[in-house]
N, C-alpha and C positions, 0 to 999 in steps of 0.2 A: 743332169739336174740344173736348175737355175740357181742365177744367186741371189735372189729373195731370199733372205731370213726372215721367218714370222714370227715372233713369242709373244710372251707377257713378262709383265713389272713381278716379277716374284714368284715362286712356286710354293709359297708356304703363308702367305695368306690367310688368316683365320677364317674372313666367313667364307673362303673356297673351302676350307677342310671342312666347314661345318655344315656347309649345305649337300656334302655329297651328292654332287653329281656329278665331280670330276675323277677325285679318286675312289679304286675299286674298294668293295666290300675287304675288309682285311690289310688293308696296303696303311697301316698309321705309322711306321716310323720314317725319319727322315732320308735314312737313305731307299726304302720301297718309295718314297713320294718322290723324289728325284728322279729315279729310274724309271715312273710311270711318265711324269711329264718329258722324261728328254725320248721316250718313244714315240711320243706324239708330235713333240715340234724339235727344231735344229738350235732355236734361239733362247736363252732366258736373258731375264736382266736381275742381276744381284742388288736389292733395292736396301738388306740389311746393314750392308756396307757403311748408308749415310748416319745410320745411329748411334753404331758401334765400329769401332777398326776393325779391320775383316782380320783374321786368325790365318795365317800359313798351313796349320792341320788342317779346317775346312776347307781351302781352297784346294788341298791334296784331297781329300775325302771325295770334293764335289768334279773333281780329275778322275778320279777311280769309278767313278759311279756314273759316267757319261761316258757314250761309244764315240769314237775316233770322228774328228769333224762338228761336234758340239762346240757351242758359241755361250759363253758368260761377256757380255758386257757388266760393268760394275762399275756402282753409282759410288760416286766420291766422299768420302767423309764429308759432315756438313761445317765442322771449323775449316776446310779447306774452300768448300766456297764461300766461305765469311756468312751461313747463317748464325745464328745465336745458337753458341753451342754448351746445353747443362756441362756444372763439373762433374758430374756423375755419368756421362758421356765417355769419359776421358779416362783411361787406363791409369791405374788407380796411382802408381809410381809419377805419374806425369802432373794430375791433378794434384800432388803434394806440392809441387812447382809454383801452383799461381801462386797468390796473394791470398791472405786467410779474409775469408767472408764474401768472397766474389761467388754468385752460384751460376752466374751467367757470365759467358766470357764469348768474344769474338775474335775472328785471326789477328786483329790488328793490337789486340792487347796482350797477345803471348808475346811469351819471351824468345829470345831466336833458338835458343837450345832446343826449347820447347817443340819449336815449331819444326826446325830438323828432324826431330826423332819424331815427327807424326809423318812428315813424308817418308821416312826412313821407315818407321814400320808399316805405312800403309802399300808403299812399292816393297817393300819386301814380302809381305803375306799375300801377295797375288802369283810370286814369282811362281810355284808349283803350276799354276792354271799357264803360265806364260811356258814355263818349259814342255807341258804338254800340245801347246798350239792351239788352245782353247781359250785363250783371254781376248777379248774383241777390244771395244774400246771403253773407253772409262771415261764415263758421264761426270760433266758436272754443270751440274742444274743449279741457277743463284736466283739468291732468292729476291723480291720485288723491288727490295731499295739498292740492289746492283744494277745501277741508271747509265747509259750512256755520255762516260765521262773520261775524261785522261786517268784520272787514277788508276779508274776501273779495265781498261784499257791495256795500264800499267801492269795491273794484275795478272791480265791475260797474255802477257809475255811473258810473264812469274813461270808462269804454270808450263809454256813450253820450254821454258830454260829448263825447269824442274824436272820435266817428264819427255826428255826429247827423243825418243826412242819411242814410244808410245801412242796410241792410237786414243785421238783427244778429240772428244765431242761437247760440246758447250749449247744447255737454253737455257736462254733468258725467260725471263717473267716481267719485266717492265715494258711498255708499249714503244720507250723512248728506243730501242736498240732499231727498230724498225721502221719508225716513222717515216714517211716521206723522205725529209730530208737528209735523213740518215742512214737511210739501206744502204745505198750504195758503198757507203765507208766501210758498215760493220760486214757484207759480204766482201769487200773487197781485205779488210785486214784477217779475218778468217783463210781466206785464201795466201793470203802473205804468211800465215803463221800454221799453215797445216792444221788449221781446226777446224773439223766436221760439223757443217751448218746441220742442227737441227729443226725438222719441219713438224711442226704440231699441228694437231687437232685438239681445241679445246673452245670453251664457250667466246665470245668477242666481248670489244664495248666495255672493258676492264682496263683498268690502268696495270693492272697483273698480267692482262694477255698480251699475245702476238700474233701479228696474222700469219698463219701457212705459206711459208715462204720455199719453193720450190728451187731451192738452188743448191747445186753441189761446188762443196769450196775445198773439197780435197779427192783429187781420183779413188782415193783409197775404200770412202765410202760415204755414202749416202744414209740421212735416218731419220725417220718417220717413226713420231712419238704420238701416241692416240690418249688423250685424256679424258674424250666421252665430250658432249655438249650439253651440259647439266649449269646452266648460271643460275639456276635457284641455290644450285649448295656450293659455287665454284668459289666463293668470298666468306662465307658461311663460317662464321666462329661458334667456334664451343662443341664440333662437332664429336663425336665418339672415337671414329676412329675416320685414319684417312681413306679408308674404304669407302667412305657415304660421299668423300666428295666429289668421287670419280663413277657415282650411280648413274652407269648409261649403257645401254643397250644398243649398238649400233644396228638399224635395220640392214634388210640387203640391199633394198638401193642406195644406201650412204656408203656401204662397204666398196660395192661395184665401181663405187667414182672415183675412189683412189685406184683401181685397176690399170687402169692408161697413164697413170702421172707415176705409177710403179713403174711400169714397164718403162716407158723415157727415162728413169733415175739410173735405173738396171743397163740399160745401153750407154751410158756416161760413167759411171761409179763399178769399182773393182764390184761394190756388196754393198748390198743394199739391204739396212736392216727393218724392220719395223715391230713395234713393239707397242703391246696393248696394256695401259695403265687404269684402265675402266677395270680396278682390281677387287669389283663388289659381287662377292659369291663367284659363280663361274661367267659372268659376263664376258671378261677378256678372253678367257682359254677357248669359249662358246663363236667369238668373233673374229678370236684367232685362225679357227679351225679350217671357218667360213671364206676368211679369205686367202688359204691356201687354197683351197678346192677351186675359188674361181681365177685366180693364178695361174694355176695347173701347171704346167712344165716350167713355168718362170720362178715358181717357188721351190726350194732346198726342202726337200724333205728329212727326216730323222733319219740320222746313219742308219746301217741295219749295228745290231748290239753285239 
């Protein structure tokens, strides 16, 4: 097999469950929804992770329920990449912590205790998927006003002091990280500090975007994050849910281009992941599928169960 990994941003998605045509007639609990998607692809990404602290049981659960050589990447709590994060986010003994009347809190205003025992339980509730050989790397995606800056910078040494045993993938959303004048640095400290460049697909011409940046900054792996090319809804407040903002259908010829720029990633990079976040009804698992098949031997397919 090759080592293309293909998935999607989540296996439990609401309008995937609701539009049935992913999963079978009958398959509605969580562990039948698992075990139909990891027959299908080798990759998921744990998207729930950034809302809520991931649980140690589900990461054992989501062990048990996946055949040998299954890949969970898992997206980072969002007070770890400094979004604004509700206190009703926060485990419920922790948010006793802050300050009375704060309902919105950022990393930089927790306390250090605090902020310990969030990396403390969020590295510890993976360790089950880690002892299985199933834990990939762990995203963390910041959000627009993490601008190419020394502080910001700062941060990003934070995180491999924090996690240095760990397999660490980082995208931005500010345009400043990439600019001209500034590629060069941000791939080059990427590479000084073992963090996985990730390569997106999403709409341009946004001070949120980034262009598709085709470089690998750690042997280890390579990743390719697809967000769909929808700029009617890519800025779009108020929407329902984050499903609408990622409403994209990739055709086959958009699919086929990334084919050659896979392949090159795959002869450089241990693994090479890619991951479809066009997470509206079955879009991704539909685009995913797609582009295994024209892959073909380059792509990992599902262990057998």
């Amino acid at each position: 097999m090759g080592n293309i990994l293909v998935g999607t941003a989540s296996w439990t998605d609401q309008t995937l469950i609701d539009c049935k045509r992913f999963y079978p007639r009958g398959c509605n609990s969580a562990e039948e929804r698992l075990r139909h998607y990891a027959s299908r692809f080798a990759l998921v990404e744990v998207d729930s992770s950034y809302y809520a602290l991931p649980s140690a049981r589900n990461a054992a659960l989501w062990a048990q329920r996946t055949p040998a050589g299954f890949t969970f990447n898992v997206k980072a709590f969002r007070a770890l990449t400094q979004h604004q994060t509700p206190r009703q986010a926060l485990p419920r003994d922790l948010a006793a912590l802050l300050p009375a009347g704060r309902s919105t809190v950022y990393y930089k205003d927790l306390p250090g205790e605090l902020r310990e025992e969030l990396w403390t339980r969020f590295v510890t509730a993976l360790q089950p998927l880690a002892e299985a050989g199933k834990l990939g790397a762990l995203h963390f995606q910041f959000p627009p006003w993490f601008i190419a800056r020394r502080e910001n910078y700062q941060y990003l040494e934070h995180l491999r002091e924090r996690l240095p045993q760990h397999l660490l993938a980082v995208e931005f959303r500010h345009a400043s990280w990439f600019a001209p004048a500034q590629r060069d640095a941000t791939l080059e400290f990427e590479r000084a500090h073992a963090l996985a460049n990730v390569t997106v697909d999403e709409p341009q011409g946004f001070r949120q975007s980034i262009p598709a940046v085709w470089e690998i900054t750690t042997p280890a792996l390579a990743l390719l994050r697809l967000h769909g090319r929808n700029a009617d809804t890519w800025t779009r407040p108020g929407l329902a849910a984050a499903s609408d903002r990622f409403n994209y259908d990739y055709p086959s010829a958009e699919l086929a281009q990334f084919v050659p720029r896979l392949r090159s990633l795959a002869a450089s990079a241990a693994l090479v992941h890619v991951v479809f976040n066009n997470n509206y009804e079955d879009q991704g698992v539909r685009n995913a599928r797609e582009l295994i098949d024209l892959l073909g031997a380059d792509a990992a397919g599902p262990a057998p169960a």
